[in-house]
C-alpha positions as CSV (number, residue, x, y, z in Angstrom):
1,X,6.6,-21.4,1.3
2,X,3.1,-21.0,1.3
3,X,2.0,-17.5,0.4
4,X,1.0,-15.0,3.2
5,X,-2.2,-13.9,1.3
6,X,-3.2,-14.9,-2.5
7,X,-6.6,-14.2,-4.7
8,X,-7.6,-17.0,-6.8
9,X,-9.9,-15.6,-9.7
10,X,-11.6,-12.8,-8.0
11,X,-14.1,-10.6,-9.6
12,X,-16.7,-8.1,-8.1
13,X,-19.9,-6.8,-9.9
14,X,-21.8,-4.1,-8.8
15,X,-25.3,-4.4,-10.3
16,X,-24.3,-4.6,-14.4
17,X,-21.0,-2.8,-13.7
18,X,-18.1,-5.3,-13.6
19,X,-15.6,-3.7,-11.1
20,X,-13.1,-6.8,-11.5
21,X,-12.8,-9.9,-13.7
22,X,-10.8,-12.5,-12.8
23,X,-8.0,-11.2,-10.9
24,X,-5.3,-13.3,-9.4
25,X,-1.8,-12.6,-7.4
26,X,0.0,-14.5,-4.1
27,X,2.0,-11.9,-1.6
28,X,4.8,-13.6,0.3
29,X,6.8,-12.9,3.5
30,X,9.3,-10.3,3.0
31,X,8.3,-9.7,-0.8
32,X,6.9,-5.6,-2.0
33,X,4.6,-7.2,-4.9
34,X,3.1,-4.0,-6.9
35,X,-0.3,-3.4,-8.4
36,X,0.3,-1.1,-11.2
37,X,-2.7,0.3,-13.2
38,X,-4.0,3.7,-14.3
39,X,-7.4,5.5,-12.7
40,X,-10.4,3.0,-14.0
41,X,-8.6,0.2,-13.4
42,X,-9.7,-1.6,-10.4
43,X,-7.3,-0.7,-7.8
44,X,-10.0,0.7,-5.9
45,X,-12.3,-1.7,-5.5
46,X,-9.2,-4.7,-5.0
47,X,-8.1,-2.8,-2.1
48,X,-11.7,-2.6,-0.4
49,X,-11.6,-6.1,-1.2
50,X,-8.5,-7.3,0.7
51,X,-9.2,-5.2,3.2
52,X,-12.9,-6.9,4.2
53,X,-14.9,-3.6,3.0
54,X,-16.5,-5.3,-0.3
55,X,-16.8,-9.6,-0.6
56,X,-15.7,-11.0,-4.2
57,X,-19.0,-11.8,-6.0
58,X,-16.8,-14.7,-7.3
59,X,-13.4,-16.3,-6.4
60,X,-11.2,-16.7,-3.3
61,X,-9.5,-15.0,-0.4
62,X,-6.6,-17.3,1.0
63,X,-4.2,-16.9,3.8
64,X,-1.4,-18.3,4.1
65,X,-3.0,-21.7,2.5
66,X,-6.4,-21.5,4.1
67,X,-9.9,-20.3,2.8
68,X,-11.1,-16.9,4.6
69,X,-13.5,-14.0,4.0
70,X,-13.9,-11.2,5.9
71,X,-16.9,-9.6,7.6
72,X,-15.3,-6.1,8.0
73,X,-11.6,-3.9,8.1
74,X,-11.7,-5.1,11.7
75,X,-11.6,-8.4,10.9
76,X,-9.0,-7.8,8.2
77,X,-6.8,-6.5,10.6
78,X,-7.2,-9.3,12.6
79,X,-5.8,-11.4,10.5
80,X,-2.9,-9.3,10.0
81,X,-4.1,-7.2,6.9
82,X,-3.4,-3.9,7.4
83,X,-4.4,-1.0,4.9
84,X,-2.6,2.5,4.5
85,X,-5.1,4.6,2.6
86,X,-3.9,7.6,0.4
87,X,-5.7,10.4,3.5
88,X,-3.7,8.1,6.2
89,X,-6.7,8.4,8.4
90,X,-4.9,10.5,10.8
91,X,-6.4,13.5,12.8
92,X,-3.9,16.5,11.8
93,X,-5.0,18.2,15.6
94,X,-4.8,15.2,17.3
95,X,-0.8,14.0,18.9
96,X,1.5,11.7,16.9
97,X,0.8,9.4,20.6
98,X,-2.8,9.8,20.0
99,X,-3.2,8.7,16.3
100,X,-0.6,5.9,16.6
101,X,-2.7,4.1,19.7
102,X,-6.2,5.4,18.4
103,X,-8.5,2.9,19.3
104,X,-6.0,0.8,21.4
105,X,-5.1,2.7,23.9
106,X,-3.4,0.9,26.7
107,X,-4.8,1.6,30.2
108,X,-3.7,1.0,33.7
109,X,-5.9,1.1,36.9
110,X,-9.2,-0.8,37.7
111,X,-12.7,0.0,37.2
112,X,-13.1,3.5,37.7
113,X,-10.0,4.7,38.1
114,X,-8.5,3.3,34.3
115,X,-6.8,6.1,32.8
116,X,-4.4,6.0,29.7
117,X,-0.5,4.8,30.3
118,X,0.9,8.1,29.0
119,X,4.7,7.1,29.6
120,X,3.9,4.0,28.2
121,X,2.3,5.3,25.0
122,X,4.7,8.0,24.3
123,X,8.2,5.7,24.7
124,X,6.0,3.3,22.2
125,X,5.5,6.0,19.8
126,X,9.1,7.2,19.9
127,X,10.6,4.2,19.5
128,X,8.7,2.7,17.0
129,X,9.0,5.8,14.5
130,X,12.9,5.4,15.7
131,X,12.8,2.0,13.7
132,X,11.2,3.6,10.9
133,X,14.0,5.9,10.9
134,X,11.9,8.8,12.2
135,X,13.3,11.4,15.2
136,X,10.0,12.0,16.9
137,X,11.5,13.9,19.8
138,X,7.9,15.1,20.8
139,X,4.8,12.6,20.7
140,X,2.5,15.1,22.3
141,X,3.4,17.6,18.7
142,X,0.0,17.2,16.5
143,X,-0.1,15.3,13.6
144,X,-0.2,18.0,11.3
145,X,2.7,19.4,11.8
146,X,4.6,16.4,10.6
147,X,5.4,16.2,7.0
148,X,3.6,13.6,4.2
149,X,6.2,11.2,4.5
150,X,6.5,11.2,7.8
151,X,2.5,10.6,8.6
152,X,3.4,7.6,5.9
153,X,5.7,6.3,8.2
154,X,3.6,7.1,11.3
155,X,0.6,4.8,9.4
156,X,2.9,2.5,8.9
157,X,4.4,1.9,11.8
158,X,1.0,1.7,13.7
159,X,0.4,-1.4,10.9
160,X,3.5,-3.1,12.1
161,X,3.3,-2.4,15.9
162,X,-0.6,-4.3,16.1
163,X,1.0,-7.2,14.4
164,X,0.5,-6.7,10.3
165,X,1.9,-9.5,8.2
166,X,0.3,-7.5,5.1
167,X,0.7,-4.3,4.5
168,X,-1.4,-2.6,2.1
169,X,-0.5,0.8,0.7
170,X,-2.4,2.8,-1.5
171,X,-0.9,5.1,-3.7
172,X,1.5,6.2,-0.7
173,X,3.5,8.7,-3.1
174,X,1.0,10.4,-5.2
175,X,0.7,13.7,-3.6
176,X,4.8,13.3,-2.3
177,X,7.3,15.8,-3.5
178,X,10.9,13.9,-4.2
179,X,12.7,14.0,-1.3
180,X,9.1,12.6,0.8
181,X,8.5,10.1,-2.0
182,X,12.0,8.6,-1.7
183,X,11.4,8.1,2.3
184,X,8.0,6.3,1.5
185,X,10.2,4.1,-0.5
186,X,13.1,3.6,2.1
187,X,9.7,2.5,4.4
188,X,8.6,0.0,2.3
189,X,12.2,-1.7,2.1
190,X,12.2,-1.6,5.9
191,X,9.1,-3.5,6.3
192,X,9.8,-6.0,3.6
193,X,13.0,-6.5,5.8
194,X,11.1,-7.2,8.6
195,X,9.5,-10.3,6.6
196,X,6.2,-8.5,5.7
197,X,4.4,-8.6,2.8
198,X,3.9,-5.7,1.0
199,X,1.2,-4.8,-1.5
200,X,2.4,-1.7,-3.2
201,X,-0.4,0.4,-5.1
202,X,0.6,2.7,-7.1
203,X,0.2,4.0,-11.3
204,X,3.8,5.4,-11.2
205,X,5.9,3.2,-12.9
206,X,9.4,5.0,-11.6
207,X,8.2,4.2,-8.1
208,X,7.5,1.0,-8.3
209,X,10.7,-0.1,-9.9
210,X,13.3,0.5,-7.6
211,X,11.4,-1.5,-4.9
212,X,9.0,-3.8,-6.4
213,X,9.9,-8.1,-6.3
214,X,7.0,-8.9,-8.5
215,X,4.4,-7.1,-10.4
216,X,0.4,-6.9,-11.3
217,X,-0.7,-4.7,-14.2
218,X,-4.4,-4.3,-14.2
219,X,-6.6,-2.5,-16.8
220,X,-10.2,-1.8,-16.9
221,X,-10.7,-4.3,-13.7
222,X,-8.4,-7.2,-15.6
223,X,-4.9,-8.8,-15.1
224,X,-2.9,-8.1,-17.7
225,X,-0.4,-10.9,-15.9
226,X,1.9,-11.4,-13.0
227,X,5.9,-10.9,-13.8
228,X,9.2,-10.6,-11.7
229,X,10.6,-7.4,-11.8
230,X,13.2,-8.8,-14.3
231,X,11.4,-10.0,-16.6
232,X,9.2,-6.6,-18.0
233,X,11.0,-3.4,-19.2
234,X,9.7,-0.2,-18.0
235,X,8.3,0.8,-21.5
236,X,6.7,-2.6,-21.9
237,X,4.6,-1.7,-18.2
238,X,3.7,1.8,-19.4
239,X,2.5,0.1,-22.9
240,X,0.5,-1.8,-21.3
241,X,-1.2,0.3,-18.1
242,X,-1.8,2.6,-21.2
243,X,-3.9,0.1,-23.3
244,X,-2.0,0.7,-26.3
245,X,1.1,1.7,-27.8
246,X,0.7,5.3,-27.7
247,X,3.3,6.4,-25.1
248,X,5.8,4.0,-26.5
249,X,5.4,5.3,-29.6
250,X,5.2,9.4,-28.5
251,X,8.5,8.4,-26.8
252,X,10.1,6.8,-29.7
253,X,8.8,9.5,-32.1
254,X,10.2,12.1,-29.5
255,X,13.6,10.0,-29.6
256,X,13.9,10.1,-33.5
257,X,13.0,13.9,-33.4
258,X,16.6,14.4,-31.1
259,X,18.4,12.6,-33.1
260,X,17.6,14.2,-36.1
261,X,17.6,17.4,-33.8
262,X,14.5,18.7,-34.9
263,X,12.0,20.3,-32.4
264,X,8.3,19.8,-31.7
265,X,5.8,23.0,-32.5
């Protein structure tokens, strides 16, 4: 099966300042595929990428087996690429009806008498934050009165509704307590269940584990290589997002302390 969206060899340069280097990854249907890295990596500037803000200086855009690039996030979106950035790009005073059809609105009428289809854009809204697992029992409530996780899920849901076959999240559970994090994860299954493809951004290692199908460690605007969950320990990830051995070896040297139950000053 060909993939849904792949980067063949894709490296930006701003001026002297080499953003990316050669990066490359393929996202199937129904697959979460993570892009682990630490701040200064590149995740950034690969997301801006995918979604038709920056074109590669070098390298390839492919979807689904064909050649594209992309003139701007509309046209992203037209072809199914959907980005959830960290702020959500939600209005916090505006309805839950309102930011999930901003910029679509449906209308009925003719000519001067359009207006917005209200029942129509409320049972939409309800419904599809139902199948997110969400009890919206009043669109008209403004977004900010909903929690983190569920504005996530709001974002999300918007993505799937216009017709997302990628769905790009950026660091979805960084400012997340537990409890909001763990529904952000429950999302993301939901939507690789659906049989979209899922680009999970994140530099939390525990997050990514428990839903990630393959994963992309980038440092310092590299690959570091593509691996199936399966195949890379946690403390082999962390090792590498850190450049180094150190935390491996803080937490062996930590380990060794407990055993020989001394204590750190």
């Amino acid at each position: 099966m060909a993939p849904l969206i792949e980067l063949r060899d894709v490296s930006k340069h701003f001026g002297t300042v080499i953003a990316l280097n050669g990066v490359s990854f393929a996202v199937r249907a129904g697959e979460v595929h993570c892009l682990l890295g630490d701040n200064g990596a590149g995740k950034s500037t690969l997301i801006k990428i995918l979604s038709g803000v920056h074109a590669p200086t070098t390298g390839e855009i492919r979807l689904q087996d064909r050649p594209v690039q992309f003139a701007s996030p509309r046209d992203a979106l037209d072809h199914g690429i959907a980005t959830v950035y960290q702020d959500l790009a939600t209005v916090p005073l505006m309805s839950v009806a309102r930011n999930f059809f901003a910029g679509r609105e449906p209308v009925v009428g003719w000519g001067p008498f359009k207006r917005m289809d209200w029942p129509l854009i409320e049972r939409v809204t309800r419904e599809e934050m139902a199948h997110m697992g969400i009890d919206v029992r009043d669109p008209g409530q403004p977004v900010g009165t909903l929690s983190g996780g569920e504005r996530q899920c709001l974002a999300i849901a918007r993505a799937v509704y216009f017709g997302a076959k990628v769905l790009i999240l950026d660091e979805p559970t960084s400012a997340l307590g537990v409890h909001q994090a763990a529904v952000v994860l429950r999302l993301i299954v939901q939507a690789r269940a659906r049989g979209l493809g899922v680009i999970f951004i994140t530099h939390n290692v525990h997050h990514a584990f428990p839903v990630a199908d393959t994963i992309t460690l980038l440092n310092r605007g590299r690959s570091l290589g593509t691996f199936a969950k399966d195949e890379i320990r946690r403390e082999r990830v962390v090792e590498m997002m850190a450049g180094g051995r150190d935390l491996v070896d803080l937490e062996a040297e930590l380990a060794a302390l407990r055993r020989n139950g001394a204590t750190l000053q």
